[in-house]
KOLNUTOR-878755 format. One record per residue (C-alpha): residue number from 1; residue in one letter; x negated, z negated, y. Coordinates in steps of 0.02 Angstrom, whole numbers. Example, Ala and Ser with C-alpha at 12.3 -4.5 7.8 and 13.67 -1.06 7.14 Angstrom:
! KOLNUTOR-878755
NODE   k r   east     up  north
NODE   1 A   -615   -390   -225
NODE   2 S   -684   -357    -53
***
This chain:
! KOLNUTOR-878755
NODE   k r   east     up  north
NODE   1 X   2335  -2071   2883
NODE   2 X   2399  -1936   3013
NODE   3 X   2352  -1940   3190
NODE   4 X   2552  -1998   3244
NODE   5 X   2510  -2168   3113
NODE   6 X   2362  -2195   3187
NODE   7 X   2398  -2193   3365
NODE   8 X   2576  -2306   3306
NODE   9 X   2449  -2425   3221
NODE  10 X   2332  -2430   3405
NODE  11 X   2454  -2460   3513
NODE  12 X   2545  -2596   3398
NODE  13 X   2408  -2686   3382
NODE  14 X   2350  -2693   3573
NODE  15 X   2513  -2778   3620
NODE  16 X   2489  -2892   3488
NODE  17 X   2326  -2935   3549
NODE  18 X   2367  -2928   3733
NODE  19 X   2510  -3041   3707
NODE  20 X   2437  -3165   3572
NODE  21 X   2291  -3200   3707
NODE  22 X   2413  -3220   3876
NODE  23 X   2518  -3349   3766
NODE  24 X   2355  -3422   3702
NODE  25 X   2307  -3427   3893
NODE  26 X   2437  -3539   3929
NODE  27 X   2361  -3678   3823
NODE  28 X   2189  -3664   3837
NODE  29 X   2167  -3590   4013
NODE  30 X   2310  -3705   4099
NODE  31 X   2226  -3740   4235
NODE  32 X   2192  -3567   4298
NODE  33 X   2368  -3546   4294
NODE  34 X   2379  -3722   4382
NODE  35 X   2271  -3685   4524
NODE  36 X   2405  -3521   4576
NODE  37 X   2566  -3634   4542
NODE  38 X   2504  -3761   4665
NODE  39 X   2562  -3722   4757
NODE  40 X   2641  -3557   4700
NODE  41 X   2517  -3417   4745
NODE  42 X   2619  -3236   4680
NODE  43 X   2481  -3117   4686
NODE  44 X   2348  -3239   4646
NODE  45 X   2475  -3290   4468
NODE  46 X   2515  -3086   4445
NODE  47 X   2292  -3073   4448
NODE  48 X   2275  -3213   4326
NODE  49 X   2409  -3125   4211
NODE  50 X   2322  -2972   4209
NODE  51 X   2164  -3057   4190
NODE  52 X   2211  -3125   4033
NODE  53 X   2320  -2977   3958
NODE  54 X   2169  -2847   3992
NODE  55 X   2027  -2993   3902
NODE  56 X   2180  -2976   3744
NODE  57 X   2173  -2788   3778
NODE  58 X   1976  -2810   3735
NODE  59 X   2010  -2925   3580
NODE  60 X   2124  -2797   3506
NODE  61 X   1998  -2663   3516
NODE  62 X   1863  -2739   3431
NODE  63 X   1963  -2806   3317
NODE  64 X   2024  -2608   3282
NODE  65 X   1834  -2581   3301
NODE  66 X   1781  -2689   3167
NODE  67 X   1931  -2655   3055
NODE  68 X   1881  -2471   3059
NODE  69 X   1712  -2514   3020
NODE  70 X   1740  -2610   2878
NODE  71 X   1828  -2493   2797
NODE  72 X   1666  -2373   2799
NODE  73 X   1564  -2494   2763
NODE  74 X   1667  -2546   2596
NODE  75 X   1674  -2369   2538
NODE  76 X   1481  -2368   2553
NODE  77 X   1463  -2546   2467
NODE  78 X   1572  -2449   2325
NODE  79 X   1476  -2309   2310
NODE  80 X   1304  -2399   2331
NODE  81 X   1331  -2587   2233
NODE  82 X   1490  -2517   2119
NODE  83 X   1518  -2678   2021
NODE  84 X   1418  -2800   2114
NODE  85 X   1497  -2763   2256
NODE  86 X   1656  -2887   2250
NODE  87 X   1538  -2994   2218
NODE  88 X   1393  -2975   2372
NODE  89 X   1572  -2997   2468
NODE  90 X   1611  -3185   2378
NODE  91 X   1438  -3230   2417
NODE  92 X   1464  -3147   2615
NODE  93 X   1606  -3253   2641
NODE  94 X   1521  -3407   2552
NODE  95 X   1381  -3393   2675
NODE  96 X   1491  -3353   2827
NODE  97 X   1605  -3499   2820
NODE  98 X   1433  -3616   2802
NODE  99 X   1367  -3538   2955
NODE 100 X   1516  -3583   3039
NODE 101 X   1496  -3751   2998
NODE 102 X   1308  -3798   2980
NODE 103 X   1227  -3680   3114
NODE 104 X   1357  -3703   3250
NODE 105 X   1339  -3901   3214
NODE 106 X   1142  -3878   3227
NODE 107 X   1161  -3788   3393
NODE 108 X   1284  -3910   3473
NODE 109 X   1204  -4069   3552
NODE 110 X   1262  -4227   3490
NODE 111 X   1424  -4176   3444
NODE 112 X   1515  -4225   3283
NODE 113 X   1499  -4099   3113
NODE 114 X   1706  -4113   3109
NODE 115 X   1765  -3982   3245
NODE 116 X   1656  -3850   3149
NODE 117 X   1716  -3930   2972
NODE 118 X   1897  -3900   3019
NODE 119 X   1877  -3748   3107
NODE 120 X   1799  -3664   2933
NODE 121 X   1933  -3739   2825
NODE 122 X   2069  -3675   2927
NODE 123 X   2010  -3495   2942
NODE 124 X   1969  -3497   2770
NODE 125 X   2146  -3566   2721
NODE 126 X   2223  -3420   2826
NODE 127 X   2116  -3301   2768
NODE 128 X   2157  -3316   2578
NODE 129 X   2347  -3305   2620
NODE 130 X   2326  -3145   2701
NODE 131 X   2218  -3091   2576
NODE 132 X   2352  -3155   2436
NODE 133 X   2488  -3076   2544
NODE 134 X   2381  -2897   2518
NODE 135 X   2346  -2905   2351
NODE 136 X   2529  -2959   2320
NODE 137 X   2560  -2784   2411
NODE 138 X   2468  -2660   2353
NODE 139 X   2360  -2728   2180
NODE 140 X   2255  -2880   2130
NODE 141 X   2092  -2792   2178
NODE 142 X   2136  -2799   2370
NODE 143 X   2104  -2981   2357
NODE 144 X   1928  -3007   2373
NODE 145 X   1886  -2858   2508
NODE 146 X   2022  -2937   2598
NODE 147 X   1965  -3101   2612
NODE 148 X   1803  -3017   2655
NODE 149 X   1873  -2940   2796
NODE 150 X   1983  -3086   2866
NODE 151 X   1815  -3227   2862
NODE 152 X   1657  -3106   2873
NODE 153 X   1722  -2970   2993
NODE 154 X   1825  -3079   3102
NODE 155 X   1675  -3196   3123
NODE 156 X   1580  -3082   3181
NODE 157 X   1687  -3007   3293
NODE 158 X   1706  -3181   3366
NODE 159 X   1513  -3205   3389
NODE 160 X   1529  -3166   3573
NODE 161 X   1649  -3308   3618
NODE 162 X   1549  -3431   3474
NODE 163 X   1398  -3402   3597
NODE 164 X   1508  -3429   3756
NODE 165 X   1491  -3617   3849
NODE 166 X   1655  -3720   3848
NODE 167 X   1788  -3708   3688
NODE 168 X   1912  -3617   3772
NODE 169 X   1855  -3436   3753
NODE 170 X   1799  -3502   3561
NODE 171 X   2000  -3507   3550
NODE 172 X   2067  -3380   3670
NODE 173 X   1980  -3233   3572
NODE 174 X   1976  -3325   3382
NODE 175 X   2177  -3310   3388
NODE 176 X   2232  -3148   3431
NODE 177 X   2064  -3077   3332
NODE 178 X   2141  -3179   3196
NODE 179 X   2300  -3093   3189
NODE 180 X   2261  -2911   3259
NODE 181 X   2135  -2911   3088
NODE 182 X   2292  -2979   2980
NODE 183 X   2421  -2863   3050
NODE 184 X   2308  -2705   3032
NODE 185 X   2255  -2759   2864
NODE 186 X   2439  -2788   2805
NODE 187 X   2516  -2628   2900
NODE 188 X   2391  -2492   2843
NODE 189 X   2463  -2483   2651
NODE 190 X   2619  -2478   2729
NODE 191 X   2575  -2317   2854
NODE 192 X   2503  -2238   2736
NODE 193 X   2639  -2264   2610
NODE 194 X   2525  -2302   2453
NODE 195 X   2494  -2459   2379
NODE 196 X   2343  -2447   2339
NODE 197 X   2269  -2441   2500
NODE 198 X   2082  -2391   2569
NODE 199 X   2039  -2578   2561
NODE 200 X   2020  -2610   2352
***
């Protein structure tokens, strides 16, 4: 990828995370936006905008982070595992959707095992169309790292909101991590103009 992709690919992907997490805001940070529009309070509303658009600024960079990372990382589980490797990832993304599910149910006080349930399903869900939409792309051995990717690599990037109190920053930084990870993963074979991209 030359250095003019590259940068094209950066600064794509921190709007899309900037603006994924201010429209994200709206929902599930209303009443910050409440408190300045009651009555209306211009700089106060202009601070909670930029609030929000520099915590999506953050998202999209370790998102870009971790997608950069994993990329390393899979040529070294290529070179090191060869074979096993696709399937170290199945068992990665096994484990990672039950630890989504059992450990964050064990942690939470007498709360109900369906939030977490639901949560897993509907990343995993996601996650397999994206990864269907790459290997659909570029060649049928995409599928697997790519799933990889979208439920083991976007969990952890989410660890620091899963450890946050309250749900809202859970959600905030889950959806524009969500889709920063899916539009980088689904852009690169297009940058670099060969379908059969880095991620196989």
């Amino acid at each position: 990828m030359t250095s003019r992709k590259w940068v094209r690919m950066f600064l794509t992907t921190l709007l899309v995370g900037a603006v994924l997490t201010l429209l994200t805001s709206f929902v599930v940070k209303s009443d910050s936006y409440l408190r300045v529009l009651q009555p209306l309070q211009l700089n106060e509303l202009l601070g909670v905008l930029l609030f929000f658009l520099g915590f999506g600024l953050i998202f999209s960079v370790i998102s870009q982070m971790g997608f950069f990372a994993y990329l390393t990382v899979n040529q070294f589980g290529l070179g090191v595992f060869r074979s096993f490797w696709p399937s170290i990832q199945v068992f990665l993304v096994a484990f990672t959707l039950f630890d989504l599910i059992y450990f964050r149910y064990r942690a939470a006080e007498e709360a109900s095992v369906w939030p977490f349930l639901w949560t897993a399903i509907v990343i995993f869900l996601l996650s397999l169309l994206v990864a269907w939409l790459k290997a659909k792309e570029t060649n049928r051995k995409a599928f697997i790292p790519a799933l990889f990717f979208m439920v083991v690599v976007t969990t952890v990037e989410w660890v620091p909101a899963l450890r946050a109190e309250g749900s809202a920053y859970v959600w905030l930084m889950i959806i524009p991590l969500f889709v920063c990870n899916a539009y980088q993963l689904l852009l690169l074979h297009r940058l670099t103009a060969n379908h059969t991209s880095k991620v196989k």
